[in-house]
C-alpha positions as CSV (number, residue, x, y, z in Angstrom):
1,X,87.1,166.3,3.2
2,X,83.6,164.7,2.2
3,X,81.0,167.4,3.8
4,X,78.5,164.3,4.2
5,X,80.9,163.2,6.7
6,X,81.8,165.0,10.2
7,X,84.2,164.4,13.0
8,X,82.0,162.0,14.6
9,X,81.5,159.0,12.2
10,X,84.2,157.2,13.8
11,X,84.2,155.8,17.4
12,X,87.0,154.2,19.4
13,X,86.2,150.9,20.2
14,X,86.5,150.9,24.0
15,X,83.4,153.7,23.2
16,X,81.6,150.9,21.8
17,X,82.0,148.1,24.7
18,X,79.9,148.9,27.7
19,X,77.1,150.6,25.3
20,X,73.5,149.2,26.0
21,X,71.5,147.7,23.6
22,X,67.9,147.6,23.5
23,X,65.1,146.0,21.4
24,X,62.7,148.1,19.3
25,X,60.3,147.7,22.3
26,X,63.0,149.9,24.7
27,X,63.9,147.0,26.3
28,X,67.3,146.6,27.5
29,X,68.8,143.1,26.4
30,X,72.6,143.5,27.4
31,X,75.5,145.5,26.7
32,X,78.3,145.3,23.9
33,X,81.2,142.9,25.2
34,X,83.8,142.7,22.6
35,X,83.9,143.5,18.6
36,X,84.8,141.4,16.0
37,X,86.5,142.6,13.1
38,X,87.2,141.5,9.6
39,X,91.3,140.8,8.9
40,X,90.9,141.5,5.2
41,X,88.0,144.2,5.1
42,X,89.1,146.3,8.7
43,X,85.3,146.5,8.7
44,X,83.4,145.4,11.8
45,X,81.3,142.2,10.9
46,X,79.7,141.5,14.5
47,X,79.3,143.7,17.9
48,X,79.2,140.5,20.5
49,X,76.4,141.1,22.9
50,X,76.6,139.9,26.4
51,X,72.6,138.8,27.9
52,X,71.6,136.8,30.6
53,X,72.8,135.9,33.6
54,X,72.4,137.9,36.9
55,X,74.5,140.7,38.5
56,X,77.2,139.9,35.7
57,X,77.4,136.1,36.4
58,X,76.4,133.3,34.1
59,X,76.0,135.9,31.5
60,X,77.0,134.6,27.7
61,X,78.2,136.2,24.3
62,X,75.8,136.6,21.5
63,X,77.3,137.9,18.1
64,X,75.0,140.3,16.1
65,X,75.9,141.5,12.9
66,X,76.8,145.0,12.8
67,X,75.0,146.1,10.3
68,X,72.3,145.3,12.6
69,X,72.8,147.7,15.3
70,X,71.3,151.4,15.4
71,X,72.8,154.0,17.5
72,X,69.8,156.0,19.3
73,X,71.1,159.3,20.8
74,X,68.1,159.5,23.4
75,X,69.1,156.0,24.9
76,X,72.7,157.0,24.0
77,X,72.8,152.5,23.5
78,X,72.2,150.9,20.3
79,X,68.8,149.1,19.1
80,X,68.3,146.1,17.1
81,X,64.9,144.6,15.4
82,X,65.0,141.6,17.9
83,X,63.7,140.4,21.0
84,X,65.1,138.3,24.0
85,X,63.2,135.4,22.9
86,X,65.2,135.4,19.4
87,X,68.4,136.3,20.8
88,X,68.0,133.6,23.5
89,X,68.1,130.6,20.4
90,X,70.8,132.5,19.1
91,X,74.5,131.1,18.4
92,X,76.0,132.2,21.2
93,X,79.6,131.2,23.7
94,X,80.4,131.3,27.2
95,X,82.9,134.1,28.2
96,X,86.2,131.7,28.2
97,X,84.4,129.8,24.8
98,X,85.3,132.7,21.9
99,X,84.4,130.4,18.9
100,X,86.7,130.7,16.0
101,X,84.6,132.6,13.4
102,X,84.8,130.4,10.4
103,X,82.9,131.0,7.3
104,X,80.5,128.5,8.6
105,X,79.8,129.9,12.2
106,X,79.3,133.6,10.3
107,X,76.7,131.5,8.5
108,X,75.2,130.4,10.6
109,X,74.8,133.6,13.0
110,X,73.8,135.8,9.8
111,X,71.2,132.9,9.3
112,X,69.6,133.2,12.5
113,X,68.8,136.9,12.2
114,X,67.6,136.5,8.7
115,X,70.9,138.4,7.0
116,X,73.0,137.5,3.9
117,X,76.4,136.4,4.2
């Protein structure tokens, strides 16, 4: 067993959805909807954010790369360097609207928040 490593470096996915995530400012933006996972790698390439709407309706689905997202144990939710405004020109789907992820779509998301592809 690597010692750098302890029981709790792994988390079920159905952990993950539900989990609020703020902006650096401690704002909360949404909460995680759904992950989406690599086929070839197994690794997670984007948490997909739900934000806006009201009470749950009209609300969309805003992919953020993973590698984005900090877990904060004080606001037991994850934060990311962004704010509403940024997120709100972000790619982003409808609930019934999943887009497929091509290479070009990843693209362009990882564009958006400045990351490599």
């Amino acid at each position: 067993m690597n010692p750098s490593h302890s029981s709790n470096d792994c988390i079920s996915s159905d952990k993950v959805e539900g989990t609020s995530v703020y902006n650096a400012g401690g704002d909360k933006l949404g909460s995680i909807d759904d992950l989406v996972i690599d086929k070839h790698s197994g690794q997670v390439r984007y948490a997909v954010l739900e934000f806006g709407g009201f009470l749950g309706m009209g609300t969309d689905r805003y992919p953020l790369p993973w590698n984005m997202l900090k877990y904060d144990t004080v606001k037991e939710g994850y934060v990311v360097p962004i704010d509403a405004a940024t997120l709100e020109k972000a790619p982003h789907y409808t609930d019934g609207d999943m887009p497929a992820y091509t290479m070009d779509y990843n693209q362009k998301v990882n564009r958006h928040y400045g990351m490599d592809s």
